[in-house]
C-alpha positions as CSV (number, residue, x, y, z in Angstrom):
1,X,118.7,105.7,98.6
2,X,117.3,107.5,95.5
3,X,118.9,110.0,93.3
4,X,117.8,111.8,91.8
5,X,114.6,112.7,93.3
6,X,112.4,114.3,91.5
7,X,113.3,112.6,88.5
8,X,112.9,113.1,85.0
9,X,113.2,111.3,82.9
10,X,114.8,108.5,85.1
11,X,116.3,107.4,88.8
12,X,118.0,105.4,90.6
13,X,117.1,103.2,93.2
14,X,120.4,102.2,95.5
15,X,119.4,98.8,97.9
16,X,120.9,96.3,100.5
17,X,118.9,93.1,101.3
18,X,119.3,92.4,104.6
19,X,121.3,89.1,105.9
20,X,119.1,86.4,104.9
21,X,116.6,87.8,102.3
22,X,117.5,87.2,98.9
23,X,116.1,88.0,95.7
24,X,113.7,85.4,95.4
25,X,111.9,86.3,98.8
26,X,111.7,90.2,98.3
27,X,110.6,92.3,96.1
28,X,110.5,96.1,95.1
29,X,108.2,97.5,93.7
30,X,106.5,101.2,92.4
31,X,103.4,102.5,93.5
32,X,101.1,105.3,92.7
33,X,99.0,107.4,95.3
34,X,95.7,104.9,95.4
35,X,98.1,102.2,96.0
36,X,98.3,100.4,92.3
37,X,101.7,98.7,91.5
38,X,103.0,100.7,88.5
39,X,105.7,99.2,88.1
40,X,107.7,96.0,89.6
41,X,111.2,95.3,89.4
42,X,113.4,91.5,89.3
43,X,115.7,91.0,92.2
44,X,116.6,87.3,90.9
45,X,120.2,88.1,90.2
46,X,120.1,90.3,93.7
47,X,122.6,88.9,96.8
48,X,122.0,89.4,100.4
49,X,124.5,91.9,101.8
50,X,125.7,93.5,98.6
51,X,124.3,96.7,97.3
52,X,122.7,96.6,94.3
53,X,120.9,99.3,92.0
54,X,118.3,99.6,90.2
55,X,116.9,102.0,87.9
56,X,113.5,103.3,86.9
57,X,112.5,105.5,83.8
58,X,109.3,106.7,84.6
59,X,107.3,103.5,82.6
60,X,105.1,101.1,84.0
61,X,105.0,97.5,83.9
62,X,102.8,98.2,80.4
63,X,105.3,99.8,78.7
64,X,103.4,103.3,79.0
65,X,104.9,106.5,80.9
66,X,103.4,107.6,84.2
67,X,102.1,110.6,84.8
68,X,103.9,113.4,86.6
69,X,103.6,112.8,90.3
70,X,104.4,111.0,93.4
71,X,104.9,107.6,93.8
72,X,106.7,105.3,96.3
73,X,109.3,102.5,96.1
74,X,108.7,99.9,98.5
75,X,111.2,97.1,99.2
76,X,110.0,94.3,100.9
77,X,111.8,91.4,102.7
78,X,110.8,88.8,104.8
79,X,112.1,90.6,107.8
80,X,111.7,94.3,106.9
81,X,109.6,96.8,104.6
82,X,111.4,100.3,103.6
83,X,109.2,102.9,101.8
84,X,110.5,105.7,99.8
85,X,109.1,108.7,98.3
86,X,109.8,109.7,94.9
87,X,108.2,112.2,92.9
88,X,108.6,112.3,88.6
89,X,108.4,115.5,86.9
90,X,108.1,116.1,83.0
């Protein structure tokens, strides 16, 4: 779950790991429309079963703000991959 969406200037990304995974064998992460990781978040301190949430303001992994668009968060788990749409506007 993501609210808001669109987003400006930040959102907030609402996950469960599935029974099993665990931080350290998922991941989530932000990409732009070629497919580039923009931005990639820890899930070290995430637990499998609980929800946990994260949030994103709209800057990549270099520190510098992304453009207005669409972009996708993508969790991925061992046993599962969910996609999400989100778009940022400025």
């Amino acid at each position: 779950m993501v609210y808001p969406n669109p987003f400006n200037p930040e959102t907030k990304l609402k996950m469960r790991l599935p029974k099993g995974a665990t931080g350290d064998n998922s991941s989530l992460r932000i990409f732009n429309l070629l497919g580039q990781v923009v931005k990639t978040f820890d899930l070290s301190n995430v637990l499998s079963g609980k929800f946990s949430e994260m949030t994103w303001n709209g800057i990549s992994n270099e520190g510098k703000k992304v453009s207005s668009g669409v972009y996708f968060a993508v969790l991925s788990t061992p046993t599962k991959r969910q996609t999400v749409k989100l778009i940022f506007t400025k």
